[in-house]
C-alpha positions in Angstrom: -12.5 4.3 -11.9 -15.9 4.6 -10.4 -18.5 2.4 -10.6 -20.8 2.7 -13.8 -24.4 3.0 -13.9 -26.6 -0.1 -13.0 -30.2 -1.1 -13.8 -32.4 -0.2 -11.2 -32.3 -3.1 -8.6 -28.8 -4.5 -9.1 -26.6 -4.7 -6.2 -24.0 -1.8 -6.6 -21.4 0.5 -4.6 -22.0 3.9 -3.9 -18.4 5.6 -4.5 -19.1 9.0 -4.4 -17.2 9.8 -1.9 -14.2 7.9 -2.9 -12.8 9.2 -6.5 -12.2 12.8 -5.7 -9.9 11.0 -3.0 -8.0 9.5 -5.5 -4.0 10.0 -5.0 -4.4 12.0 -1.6 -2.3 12.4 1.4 -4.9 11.2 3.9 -4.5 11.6 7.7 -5.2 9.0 10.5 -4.0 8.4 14.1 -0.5 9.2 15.3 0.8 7.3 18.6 1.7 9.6 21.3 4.4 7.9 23.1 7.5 5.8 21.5 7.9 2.1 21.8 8.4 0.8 24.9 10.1 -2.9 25.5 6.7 -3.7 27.3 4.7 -3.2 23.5 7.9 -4.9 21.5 7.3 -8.2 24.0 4.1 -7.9 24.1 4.0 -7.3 20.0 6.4 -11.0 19.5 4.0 -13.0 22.5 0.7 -12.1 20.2 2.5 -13.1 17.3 3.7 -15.9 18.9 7.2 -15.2 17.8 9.4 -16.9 20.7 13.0 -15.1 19.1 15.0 -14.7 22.3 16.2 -11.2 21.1 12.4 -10.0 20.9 11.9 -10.5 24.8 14.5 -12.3 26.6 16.8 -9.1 28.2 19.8 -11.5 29.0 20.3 -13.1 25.3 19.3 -10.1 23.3 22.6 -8.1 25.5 24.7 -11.5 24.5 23.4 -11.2 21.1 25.1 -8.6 18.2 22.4 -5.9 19.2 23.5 -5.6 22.8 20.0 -5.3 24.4 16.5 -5.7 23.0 15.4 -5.3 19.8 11.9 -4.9 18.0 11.1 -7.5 14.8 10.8 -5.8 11.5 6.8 -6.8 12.1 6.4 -4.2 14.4 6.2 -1.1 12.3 2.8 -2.1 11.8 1.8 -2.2 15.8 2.9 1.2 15.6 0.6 2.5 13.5 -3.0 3.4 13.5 -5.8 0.9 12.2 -3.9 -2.3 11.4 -2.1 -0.2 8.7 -4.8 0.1 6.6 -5.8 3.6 6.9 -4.9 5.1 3.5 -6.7 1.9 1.9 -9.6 2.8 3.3 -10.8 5.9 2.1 -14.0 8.0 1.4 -17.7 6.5 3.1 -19.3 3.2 1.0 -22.7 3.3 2.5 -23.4 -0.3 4.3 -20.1 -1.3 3.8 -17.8 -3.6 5.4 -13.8 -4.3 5.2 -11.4 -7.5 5.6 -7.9 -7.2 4.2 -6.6 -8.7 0.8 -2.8 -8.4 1.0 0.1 -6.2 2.0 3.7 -5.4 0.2 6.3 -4.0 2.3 9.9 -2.8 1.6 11.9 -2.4 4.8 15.0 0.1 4.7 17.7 -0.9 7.5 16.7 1.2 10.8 15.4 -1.6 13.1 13.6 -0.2 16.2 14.4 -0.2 20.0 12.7 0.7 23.2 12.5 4.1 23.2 12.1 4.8 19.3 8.5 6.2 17.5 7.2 6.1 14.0 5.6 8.7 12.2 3.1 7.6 9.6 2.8 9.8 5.9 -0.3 8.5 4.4 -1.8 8.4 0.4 -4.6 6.8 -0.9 -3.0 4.9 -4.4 -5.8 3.2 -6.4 -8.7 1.5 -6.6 -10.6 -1.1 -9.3 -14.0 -2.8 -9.2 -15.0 -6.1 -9.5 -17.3 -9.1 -9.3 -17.0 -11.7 -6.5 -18.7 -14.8 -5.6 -18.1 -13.5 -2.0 -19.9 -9.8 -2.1 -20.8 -9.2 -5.6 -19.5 -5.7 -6.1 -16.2 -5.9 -4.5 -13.9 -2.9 -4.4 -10.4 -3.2 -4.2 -8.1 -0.3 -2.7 -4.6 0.2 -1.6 -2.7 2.7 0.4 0.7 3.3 0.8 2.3 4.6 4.4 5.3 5.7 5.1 7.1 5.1 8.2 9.8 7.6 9.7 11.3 7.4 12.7 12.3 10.3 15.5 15.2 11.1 13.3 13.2 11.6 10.0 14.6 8.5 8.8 12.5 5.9 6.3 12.2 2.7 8.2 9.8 0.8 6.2 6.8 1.4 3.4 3.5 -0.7 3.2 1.3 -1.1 1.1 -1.6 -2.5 2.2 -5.0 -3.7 -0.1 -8.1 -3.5 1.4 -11.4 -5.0 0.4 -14.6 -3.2 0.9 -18.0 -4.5 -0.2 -21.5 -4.2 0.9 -22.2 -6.9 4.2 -26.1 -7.1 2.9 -24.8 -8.8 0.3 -22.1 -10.8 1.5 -24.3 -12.1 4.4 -26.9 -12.8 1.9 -24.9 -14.9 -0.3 -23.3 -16.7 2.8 -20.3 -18.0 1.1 -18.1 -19.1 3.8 -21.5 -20.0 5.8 -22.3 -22.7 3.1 -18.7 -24.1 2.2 -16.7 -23.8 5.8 -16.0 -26.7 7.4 -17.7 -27.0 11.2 -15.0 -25.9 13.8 -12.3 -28.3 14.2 -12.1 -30.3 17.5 -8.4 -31.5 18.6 -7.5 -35.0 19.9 -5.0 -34.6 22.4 -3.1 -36.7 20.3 -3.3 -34.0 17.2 -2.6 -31.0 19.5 0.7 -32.8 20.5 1.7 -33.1 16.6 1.0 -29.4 16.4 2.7 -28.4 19.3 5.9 -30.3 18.4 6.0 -29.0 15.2 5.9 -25.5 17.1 8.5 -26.2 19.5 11.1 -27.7 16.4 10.6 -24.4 15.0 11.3 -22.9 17.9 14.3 -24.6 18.4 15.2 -24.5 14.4 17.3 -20.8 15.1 17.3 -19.6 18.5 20.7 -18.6 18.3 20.0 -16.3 15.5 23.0 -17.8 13.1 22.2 -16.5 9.6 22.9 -18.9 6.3 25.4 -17.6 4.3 24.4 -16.2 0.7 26.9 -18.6 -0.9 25.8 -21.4 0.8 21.7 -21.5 0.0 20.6 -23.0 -3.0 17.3 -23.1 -4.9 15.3 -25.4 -3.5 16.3 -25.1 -0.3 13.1 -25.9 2.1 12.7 -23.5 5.2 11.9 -25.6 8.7 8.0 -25.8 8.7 6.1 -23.3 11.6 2.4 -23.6 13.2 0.2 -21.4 15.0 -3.1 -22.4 16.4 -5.3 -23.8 17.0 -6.6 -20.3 16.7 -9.1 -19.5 19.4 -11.3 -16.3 20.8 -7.9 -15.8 23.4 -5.6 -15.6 20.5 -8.0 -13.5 18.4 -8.1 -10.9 21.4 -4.2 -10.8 22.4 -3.2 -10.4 18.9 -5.7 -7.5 18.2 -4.4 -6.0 22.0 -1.1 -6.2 20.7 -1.6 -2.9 18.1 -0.8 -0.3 20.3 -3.4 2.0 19.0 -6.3 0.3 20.9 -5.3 1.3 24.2 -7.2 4.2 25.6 -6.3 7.3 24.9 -2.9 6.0 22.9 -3.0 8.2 19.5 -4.6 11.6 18.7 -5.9 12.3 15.3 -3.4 13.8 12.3 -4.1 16.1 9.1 -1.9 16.4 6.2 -0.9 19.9 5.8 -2.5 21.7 2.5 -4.9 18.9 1.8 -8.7 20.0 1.2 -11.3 17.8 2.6 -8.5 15.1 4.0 -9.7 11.7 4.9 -8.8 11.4 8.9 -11.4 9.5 11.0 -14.4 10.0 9.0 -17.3 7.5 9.2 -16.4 5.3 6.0 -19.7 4.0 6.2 -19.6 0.8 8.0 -23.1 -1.3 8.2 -25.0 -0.7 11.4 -23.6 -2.1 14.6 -20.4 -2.0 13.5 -19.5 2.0 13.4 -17.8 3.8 16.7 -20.2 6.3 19.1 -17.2 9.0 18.2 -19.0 11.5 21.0 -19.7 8.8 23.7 -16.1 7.4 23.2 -15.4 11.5 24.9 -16.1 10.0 27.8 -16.4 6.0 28.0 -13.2 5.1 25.5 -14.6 1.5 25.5 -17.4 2.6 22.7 -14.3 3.2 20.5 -12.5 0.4 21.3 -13.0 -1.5 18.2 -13.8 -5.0 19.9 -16.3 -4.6 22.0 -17.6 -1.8 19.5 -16.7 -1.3 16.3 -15.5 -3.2 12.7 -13.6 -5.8 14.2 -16.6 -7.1 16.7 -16.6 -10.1 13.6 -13.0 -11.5 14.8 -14.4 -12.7 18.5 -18.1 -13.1 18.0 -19.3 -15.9 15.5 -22.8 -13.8 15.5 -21.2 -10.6 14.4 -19.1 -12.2 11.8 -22.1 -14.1 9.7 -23.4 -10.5 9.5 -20.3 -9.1 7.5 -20.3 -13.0 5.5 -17.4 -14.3 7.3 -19.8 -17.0 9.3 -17.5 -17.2 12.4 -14.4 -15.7 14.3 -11.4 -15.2 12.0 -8.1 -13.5 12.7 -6.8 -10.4 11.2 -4.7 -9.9 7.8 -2.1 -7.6 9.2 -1.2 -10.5 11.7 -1.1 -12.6 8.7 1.8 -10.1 6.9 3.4 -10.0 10.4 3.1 -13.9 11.0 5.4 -13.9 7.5 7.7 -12.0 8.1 8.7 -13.1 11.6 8.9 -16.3 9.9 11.2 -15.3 7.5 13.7 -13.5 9.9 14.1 -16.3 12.1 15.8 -18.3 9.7 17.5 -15.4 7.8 18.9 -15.3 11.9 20.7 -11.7 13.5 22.6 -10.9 10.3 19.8 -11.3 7.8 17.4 -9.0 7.1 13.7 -8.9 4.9 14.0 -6.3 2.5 10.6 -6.6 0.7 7.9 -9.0 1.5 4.7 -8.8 -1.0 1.5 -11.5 0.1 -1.7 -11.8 -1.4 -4.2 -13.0 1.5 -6.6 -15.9 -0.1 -8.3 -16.6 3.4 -8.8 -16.2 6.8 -7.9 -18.2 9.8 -11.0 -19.1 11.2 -11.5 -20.2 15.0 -10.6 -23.5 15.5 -8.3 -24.3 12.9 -4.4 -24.4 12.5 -1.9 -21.9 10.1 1.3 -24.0 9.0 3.8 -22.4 7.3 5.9 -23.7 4.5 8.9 -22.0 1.9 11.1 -22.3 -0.3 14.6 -20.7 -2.1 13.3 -20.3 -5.1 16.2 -17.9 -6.8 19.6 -16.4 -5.8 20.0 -12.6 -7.3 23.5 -11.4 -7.2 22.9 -8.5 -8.3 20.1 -6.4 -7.4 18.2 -2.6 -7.0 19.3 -3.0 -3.1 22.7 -2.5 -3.9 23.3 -6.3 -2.3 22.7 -9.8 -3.0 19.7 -11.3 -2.0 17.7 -14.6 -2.2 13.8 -14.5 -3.4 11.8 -17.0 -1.3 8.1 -18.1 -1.6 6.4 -18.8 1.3 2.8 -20.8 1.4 0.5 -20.5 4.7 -2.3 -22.8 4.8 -4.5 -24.7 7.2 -5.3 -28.0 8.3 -7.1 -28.8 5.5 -4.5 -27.7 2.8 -6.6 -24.3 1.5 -4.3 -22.1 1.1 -4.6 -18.2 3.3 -1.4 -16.3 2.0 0.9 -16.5 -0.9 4.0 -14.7 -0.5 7.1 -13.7 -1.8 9.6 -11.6 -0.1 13.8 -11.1 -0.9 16.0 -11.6 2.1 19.3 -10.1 2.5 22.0 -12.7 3.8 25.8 -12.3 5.1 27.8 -13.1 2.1 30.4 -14.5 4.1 
């Protein structure tokens, strides 16, 4: 699957590093500590997931869990690198990543204060291709699976990662030439957005799940918004991944593995890599925002250098953002069994996500073992463009 020869002077990727990687357990960072109800709080406020059984003490011990509970989102905030370690695998010389989707099959466990997840990693697959975006794009995925304490499976991701050459994408400049300028909000506008916000809100707060029997096809899911997305949001979101706090995670090999991928330098363009050896003693020169790949979420400079013109938010908050969405409605006795979005674009600074779904089948009968109802869900922006298409299968009460 590597890349094939090119004519001297064409624009390619240099994957040497990557196919003997192929199919690998691959290690990565392991969280010291369990969850706490402090990171499952502050994991629903970055999200901006307002589910009273998330953060409020006194309703979640009224509610059918009897105290606080994490969302099913969280699995990713504790794990190491947004999730998408085993995606991105083996150094690409002047390279840069954003996300392209994620497919998750959760298995039952849901997590509490006081539980920890234990990450097995593999690099899966790769493929090549042409973009308007980078020119030689490569697309990889990685699979992790999460245990808990117990040894028991509480979810699997797979998560697609897109790595290309920032040169190139700066140089072709295709968000630079086509995005809009950064929207700016009457107050009349932000009131629409924020009502819209608060109906959601107020669309399931007492977690009542709809009965299998009772949802048809076509059924429309109450519309959500975030935004207007800003620096502040950007920044609390990517502090909400417990792995950026100092000193939160030590490094992890797989046993028996030759050469495993762990924190190798995957060969991010200049000003974008970690000072490994100065982080030994100031942590803040691995902190990842202030240095480091994701610099381009808070810092319109940094992001025209990687192509992606200004601030933008983060995929796995993207995959989160769905499935919160998705559990609200299907309320305390529902549950998201498998989720798989393709991400189409980035939330940019400035601009709006809403969220829109739909019932679009009812499967009695399925692998689960239970029935369960596909929905397709549609996030897109103030415009209309369209930033994730997903489709996950939710487990309802039958009656």
């Amino acid at each position: 699957m590597s890349s094939s020869a090119a004519p001297e002077g064409e624009v390619k990727l240099d994957l040497s590093d990557v196919d003997h990687r192929l199919g690998q357990l691959v290690g990565g960072g392991q969280l010291w500590d369990p969850c706490s109800s402090s990171d499952i709080r502050r994991w629903v406020m970055a999200m901006d997931y307002a589910n009273p059984i998330h953060w409020d003490e006194e309703a979640a011990r009224q509610s059918k869990f009897g105290g606080l509970v994490a969302p099913q989102s969280i699995a990713v905030a504790l794990d190491y690198g947004h999730g998408c370690q085993p995606a991105c695998v083996g150094k690409i010389p002047g390279s840069h990543l954003i996300f392209g989707g994620e497919e998750w099959w959760h298995y039952g466990p849901r997590v509490r204060a006081g539980d920890q997840l234990f990450q097995e990693r593999r690099f899966h697959d790769y493929k090549v291709a042409d973009t308007k975006f980078a020119g030689p794009t490569m697309f990889s995925r990685g699979d992790t699976i999460h245990r808990n304490q117990h040894g028991v499976v509480v979810a699997k991701a797979r998560s697609t990662a897109i790595r290309y050459l920032a040169a190139e994408a700066e140089k072709r400049s295709m968000y630079a030439d086509k995005l809009p300028p950064k929207p700016k909000w009457t107050p009349e506008q932000i009131a629409a957005v924020d009502k819209v916000r608060l109906d959601w809100i107020l669309s399931n707060r007492e977690g009542v799940s709809p009965l299998f029997g009772d949802v048809q096809v076509g059924d429309r899911l109450p519309r959500r918004v975030i935004g207007p997305h800003s620096i502040a949001s950007f920044a609390t979101e990517y502090r909400a991944f417990l792995f950026n706090a100092w000193g939160s995670y030590h490094w992890t090999a797989p046993a028996g593995v030759k050469d495993p991928w762990i924190n190798q330098d995957p060969g991010w363009v200049e000003g974008f890599g970690f000072d490994e050896e100065g982080a030994l003693i100031d942590p803040r020169k691995r902190d990842g925002l202030y240095l480091g790949p994701s610099r381009g979420h808070i810092d319109d400079e940094k992001a025209d250098e990687i192509g992606m013109a200004r601030a933008y938010g983060y995929g796995a908050t993207m995959q989160a953002w769905v499935t919160d969405y998705l559990a609200y409605w299907a309320g305390n006795d529902g549950f998201i069994r498998h989720c798989k979005s393709d991400f189409r674009g980035p939330a940019f600074e400035g601009d709006v996500t809403y969220f829109d779904a739909e019932v679009v089948e009812k499967m009695p009968e399925t692998a689960w073992g239970m029935p369960l109802v596909k929905v397709k869900v549609k996030l897109t922006n103030q415009d209309g463009g369209t930033l994730v298409d997903s489709t996950a299968e939710v487990e309802l009460p039958i009656g």
